[in-house]
C-alpha positions in Angstrom: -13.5 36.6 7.3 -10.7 34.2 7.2 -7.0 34.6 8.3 -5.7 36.2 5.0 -8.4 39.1 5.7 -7.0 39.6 8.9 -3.3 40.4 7.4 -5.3 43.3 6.1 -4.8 46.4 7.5 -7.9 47.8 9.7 -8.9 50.3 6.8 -8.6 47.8 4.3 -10.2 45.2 6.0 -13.6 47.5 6.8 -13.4 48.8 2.5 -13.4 45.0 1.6 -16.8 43.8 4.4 -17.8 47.3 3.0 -17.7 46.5 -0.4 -19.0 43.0 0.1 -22.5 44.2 1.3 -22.3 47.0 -1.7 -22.2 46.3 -5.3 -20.2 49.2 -6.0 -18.7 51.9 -3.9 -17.0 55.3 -5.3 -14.1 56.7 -3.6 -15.8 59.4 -1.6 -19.0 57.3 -0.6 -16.4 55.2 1.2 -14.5 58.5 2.7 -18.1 59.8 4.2 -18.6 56.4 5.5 -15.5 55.8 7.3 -14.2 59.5 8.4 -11.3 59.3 6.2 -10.0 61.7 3.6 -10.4 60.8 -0.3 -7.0 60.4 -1.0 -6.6 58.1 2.1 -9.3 56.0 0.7 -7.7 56.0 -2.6 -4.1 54.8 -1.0 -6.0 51.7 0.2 -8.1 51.1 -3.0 -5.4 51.5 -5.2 -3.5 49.1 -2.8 -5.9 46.7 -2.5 -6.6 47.0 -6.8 -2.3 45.8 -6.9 -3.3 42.5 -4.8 -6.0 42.2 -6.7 -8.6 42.5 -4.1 -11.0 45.7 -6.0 -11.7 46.4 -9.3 -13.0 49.7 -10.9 -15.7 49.6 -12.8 -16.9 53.4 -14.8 -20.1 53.9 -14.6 -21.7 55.6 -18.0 -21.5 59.1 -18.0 -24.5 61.5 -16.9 -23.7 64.6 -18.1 -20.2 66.6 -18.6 -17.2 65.9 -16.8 -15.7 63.0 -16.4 -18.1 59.5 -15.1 -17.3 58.9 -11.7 -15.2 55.6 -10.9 -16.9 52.9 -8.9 -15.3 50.1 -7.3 -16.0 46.9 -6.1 -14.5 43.3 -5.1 -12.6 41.0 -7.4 -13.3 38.0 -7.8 -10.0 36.9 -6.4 -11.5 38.3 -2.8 -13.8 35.3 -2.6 -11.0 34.0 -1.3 -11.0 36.2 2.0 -14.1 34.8 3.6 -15.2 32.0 5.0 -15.5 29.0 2.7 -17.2 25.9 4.4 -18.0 23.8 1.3 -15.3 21.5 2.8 -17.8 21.3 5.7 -20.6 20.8 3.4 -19.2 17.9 1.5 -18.5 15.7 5.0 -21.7 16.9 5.9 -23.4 15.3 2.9 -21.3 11.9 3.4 -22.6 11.6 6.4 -25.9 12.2 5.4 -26.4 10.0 2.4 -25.1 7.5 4.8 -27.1 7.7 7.6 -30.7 8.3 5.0 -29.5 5.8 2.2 -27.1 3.4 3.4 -23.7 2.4 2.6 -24.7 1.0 -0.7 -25.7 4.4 -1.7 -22.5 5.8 -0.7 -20.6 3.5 -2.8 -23.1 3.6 -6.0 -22.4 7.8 -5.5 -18.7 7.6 -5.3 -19.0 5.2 -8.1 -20.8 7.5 -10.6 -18.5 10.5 -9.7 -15.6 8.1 -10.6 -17.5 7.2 -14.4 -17.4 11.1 -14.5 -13.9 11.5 -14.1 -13.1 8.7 -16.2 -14.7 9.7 -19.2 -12.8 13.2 -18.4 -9.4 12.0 -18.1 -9.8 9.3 -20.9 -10.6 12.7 -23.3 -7.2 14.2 -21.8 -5.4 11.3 -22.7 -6.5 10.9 -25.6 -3.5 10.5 -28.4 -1.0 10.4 -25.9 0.9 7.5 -27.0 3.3 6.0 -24.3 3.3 5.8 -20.3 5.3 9.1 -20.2 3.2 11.3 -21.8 0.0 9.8 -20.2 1.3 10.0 -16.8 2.7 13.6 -17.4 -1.0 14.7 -18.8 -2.3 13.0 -15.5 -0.2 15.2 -13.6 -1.3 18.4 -15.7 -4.9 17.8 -14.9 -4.6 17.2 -11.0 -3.0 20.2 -10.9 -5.3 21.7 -12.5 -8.2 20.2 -9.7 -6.1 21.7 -7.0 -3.6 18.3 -6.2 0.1 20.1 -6.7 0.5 17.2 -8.9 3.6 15.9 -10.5 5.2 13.4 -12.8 8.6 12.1 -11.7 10.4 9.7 -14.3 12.3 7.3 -13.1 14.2 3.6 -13.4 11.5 1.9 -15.5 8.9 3.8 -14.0 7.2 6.7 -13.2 5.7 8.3 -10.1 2.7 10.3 -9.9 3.3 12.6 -7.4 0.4 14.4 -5.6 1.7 17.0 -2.7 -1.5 18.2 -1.5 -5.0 16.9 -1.3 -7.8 19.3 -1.8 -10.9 16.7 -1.0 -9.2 15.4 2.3 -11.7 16.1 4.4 -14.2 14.2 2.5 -11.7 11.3 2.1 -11.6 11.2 5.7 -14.9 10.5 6.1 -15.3 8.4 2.7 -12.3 6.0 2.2 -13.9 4.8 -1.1 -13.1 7.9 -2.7 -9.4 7.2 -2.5 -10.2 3.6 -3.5 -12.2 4.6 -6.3 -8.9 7.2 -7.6 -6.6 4.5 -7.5 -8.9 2.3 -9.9 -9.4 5.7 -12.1 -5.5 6.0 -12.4 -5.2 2.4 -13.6 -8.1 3.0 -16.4 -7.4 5.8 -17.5 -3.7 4.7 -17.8 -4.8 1.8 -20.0 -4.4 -2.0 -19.6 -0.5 -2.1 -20.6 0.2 -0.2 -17.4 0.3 -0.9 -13.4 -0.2 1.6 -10.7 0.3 1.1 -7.1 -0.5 3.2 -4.5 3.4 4.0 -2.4 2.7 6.6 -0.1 -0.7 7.9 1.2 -1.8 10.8 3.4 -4.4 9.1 5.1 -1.9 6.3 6.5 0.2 8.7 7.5 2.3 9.8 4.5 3.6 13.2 3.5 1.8 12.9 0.3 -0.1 10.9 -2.3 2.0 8.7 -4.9 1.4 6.3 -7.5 4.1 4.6 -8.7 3.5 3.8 -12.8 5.0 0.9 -14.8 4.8 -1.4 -17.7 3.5 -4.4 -17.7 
């Protein structure tokens, strides 16, 4: 599990690995299992259900009384274990490079650029000056995990992106950060210029774009 699961308190941790490997657990199930009382378990689940870490779920009723409550994980818990797709994107760089050849690589990164194109041009579309286009870039690069942000300024603006959720594969691919700078200028439009001012992998504290008439 990764770091935040370990903030987790012992009991807590071993009800959410529990509840992983079950698709639903009631209250007592989880009691017998772990030695603890049903209103300890219930502290704990209806601890974890205020972080949004469980969920319950009522199964249909059987007969009289009351259907018991089951629980299980959240989807919000994903985030508690180990995620290597990171991993699994530098590990397919490498190997489209080493089975295909650069020229592969490139014609790839190319395509995924088209993609995103065609996406941002859709956003953009009836925005009417650099502002608004520029602000509705930030919007969506936010909203693919960039902490991005629109800055006006003397003439210009920045496009201000604090964190980079792809830098791992940018590491290993520099034509991915290439082929952003070129989707910023078309998607933009022709009346516009963007230059690259600060980027992470030379160094910088953060990705920015710096936006201006022509």
């Amino acid at each position: 599990m990764s770091e935040a699961a370990n903030d987790l308190s012992g009991a807590k941790r071993r009800i959410i690995e529990r509840l992983k490997r079950a698709d639903t657990s009631t209250a007592p199930e989880l009691a017998a299992e772990f030695g603890l009382t049903d209103t300890a378990i219930r502290q704990h689940l209806e601890a974890l259900e205020g972080a949004e870490l469980v969920e319950r779920v009522v199964a249909p009723s059987s007969g009289r009384g009351r259907p018991p409550v089951h629980w299980r994980l959240a989807a919000s818990a994903s985030s508690l274990f180990a995620d290597r797709h990171s991993d699994l994107t530098v590990e397919l760089i490498a190997s489209i490079r080493s089975a295909l050849g650069e020229e592969a690589l490139e014609a790839v990164v190319r395509t995924r650029a088209e993609r995103q194109l065609a996406n941002y041009r859709g956003v953009l579309d009836g925005a009417t000056n650099m502002s608004e286009r520029v602000h509705r870039i930030a919007e969506l690069r936010s909203a693919e995990g960039y902490l991005a942000e629109a800055v006006e300024g003397d003439g210009h603006i920045t496009l201000v992106e604090h964190h980079c959720p792809i830098q791992g594969a940018a590491d290993s691919c520099a034509g991915l950060c290439s082929a952003e700078l070129d989707l910023f200028q078309k998607a933009l439009g022709p009346d516009v210029t963007v230059a690259r001012e600060q980027h992470l992998l030379d160094g910088g504290q953060r990705c920015s774009y710096r936006v201006t008439l022509r």
